[in-house]
Residue, then its C-alpha position, 0 to 999 in steps of 0.5 A: x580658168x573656171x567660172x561661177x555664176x551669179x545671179x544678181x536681181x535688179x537693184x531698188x533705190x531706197x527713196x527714204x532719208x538718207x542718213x536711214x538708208x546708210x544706217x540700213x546699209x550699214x547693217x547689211x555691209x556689217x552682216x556680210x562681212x561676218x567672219x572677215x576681220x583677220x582676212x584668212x582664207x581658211x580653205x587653204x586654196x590659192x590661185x583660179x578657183x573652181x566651180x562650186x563651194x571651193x570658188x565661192x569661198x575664194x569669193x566670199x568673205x573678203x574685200x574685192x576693190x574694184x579696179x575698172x568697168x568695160x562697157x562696150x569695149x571701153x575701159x573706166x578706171x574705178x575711183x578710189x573707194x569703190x569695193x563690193x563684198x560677198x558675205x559668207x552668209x550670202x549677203x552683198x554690199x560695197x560700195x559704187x564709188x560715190x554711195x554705199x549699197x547692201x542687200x540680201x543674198x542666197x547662195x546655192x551652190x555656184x549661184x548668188x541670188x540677191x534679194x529684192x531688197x537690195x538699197x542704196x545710200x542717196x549722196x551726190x558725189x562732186x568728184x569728177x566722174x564719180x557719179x557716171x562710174x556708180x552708174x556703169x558698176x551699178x548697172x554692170x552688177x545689177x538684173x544680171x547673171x553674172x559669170x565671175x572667175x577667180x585667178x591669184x587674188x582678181x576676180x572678174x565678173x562678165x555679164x551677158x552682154x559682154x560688160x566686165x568688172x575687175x577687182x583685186x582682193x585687198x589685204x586687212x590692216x592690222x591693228x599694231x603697226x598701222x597708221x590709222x587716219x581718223x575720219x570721223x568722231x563718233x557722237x554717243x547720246x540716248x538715241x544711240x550712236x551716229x558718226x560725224x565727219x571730221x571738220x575739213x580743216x582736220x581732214x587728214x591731219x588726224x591720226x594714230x598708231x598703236x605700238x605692240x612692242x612699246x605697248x603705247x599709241x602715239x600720233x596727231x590730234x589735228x593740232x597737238x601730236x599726243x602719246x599714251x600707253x595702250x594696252x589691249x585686251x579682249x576686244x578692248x583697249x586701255x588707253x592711258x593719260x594722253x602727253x601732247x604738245x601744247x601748241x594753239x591751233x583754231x577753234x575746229x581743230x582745237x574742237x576735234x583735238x578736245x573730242x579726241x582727248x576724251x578718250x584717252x586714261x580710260x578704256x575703249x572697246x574697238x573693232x577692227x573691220x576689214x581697213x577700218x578701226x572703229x573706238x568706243x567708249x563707255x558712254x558712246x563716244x568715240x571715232x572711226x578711222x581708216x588704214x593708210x595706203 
């Protein structure tokens, strides 16, 4: 098996507000996935990568899920989430397992070297162990060179002090065919947009699939279960009059369901990232929502 190295700089926290370093992270991850909405390796190579441009392209442009962390000799198992990206243009980003993280990167040859501008996201996570996993990767990957080796879809980073991150390269979703949980409202006003997670009563309760062969979208709003036509089109998606059932539910769901409703006999543009399905309409409004596993 061959090996690459990479040179990962250390990482600075970005102390600023929280919801400014996610939008800054956000801006990052979305660079350094450029080029990795259908997830085709167009290289045409499979199985151990080798030295140089080959293995950098079975690196870059593709989502890694990070799968566990050794620390001296012990083994910690990733919580669900936790991923990092290699851009095709050199940039890095991901995520811990509990914050986002991005940064700058140059690629030379079998060489990553990250910026110092890498940042994070500021959220403390309650999950148990969430915290203490983000520690060790961010550690791990971070003021380090790092030698990766890539078999059959796993990527394995050493650092040089004998530390591993293992990673499985995960699929794209596909539009049709997918049920897409949605997690969070997209609020469109003068200053822009900003997304909004789902009330916790509708966590979970809200989702949608999108039917190539009907050419229609059906699912649940949080309260009602809804059906309308769906045609898509050039990065766009006409949505016709929504059908639901006509049940009551409480407030936050019947909130979450109106919200959604507004979306429906008109045209959304959508963008399709990796497991991730972002909807917008013209005057801002919209959602994002995430692939079922």
């Amino acid at each position: 098996m061959h090996t690459q190295r990479l040179t990962l700089s250390a990482r600075s926290v970005l102390s600023a507000r929280s919801s400014l370093g996610l939008l800054a992270v956000t801006g990052l991850l979305a660079t350094a996935a450029c080029g990795t909405e259908s997830g085709d390796d167009k290289s045409g190579s499979s199985g151990s990568g080798s030295v140089g441009t080959r293995n950098a392209t079975e690196i870059a442009g593709k989502h890694w899920n990070v799968e566990s962390v050794t620390v001296g000799g012990t083994k910690h198992d990733a919580p669900a989430g936790a991923y990092v990206e290699f851009g095709k243009d050199g940039k890095v980003g991901g995520n811990y397992g509990c914050n986002h993280f991005g940064a700058s990167a140059e690629i030379k040859g079998d060489t990553i070297v990250v910026g110092d501008d890498a940042i994070t996201t500021m959220k403390a996570c309650t999950a148990k162990g969430a915290m203490e996993f983000e520690s060790r990767l961010g550690d791990a990957i971070s003021d380090s060179t790092i030698k990766a080796a890539v078999d059959d879809g796993k990527l394995t980073l050493t650092t040089k002090d004998g530390h591993t991150v293992k990673l499985t390269a995960e699929q794209p979703a596909e539009l049709h065919g997918t049920k897409w949980n949605v997690t969070s409202l997209v609020k469109g006003d003068v200053k822009g947009e900003s997304a909004v997670p789902l009330a916790s009563e509708a966590e979970g309760k809200v989702h949608l699939t999108f039917d190539e062969k009907a050419g229609t979208v059906s699912g649940q709003l949080g309260c009602n279960r809804v059906t309308a036509k769906a045609t898509v089109s050039d990065g766009g998606i006409t949505l016709g009059r929504a059908g639901t059932t006509r049940k009551m539910c409480s407030a936050s769901l019947m909130d979450t369901e109106k919200a959604l409703l507004k979306l429906f006999d008109g045209t959304v543009k959508y963008q399709l990232k990796h497991r991730t399905l972002t909807l917008t309409s013209e005057n801002g409004a919209g959602l994002q929502a995430a692939a079922a596993e």
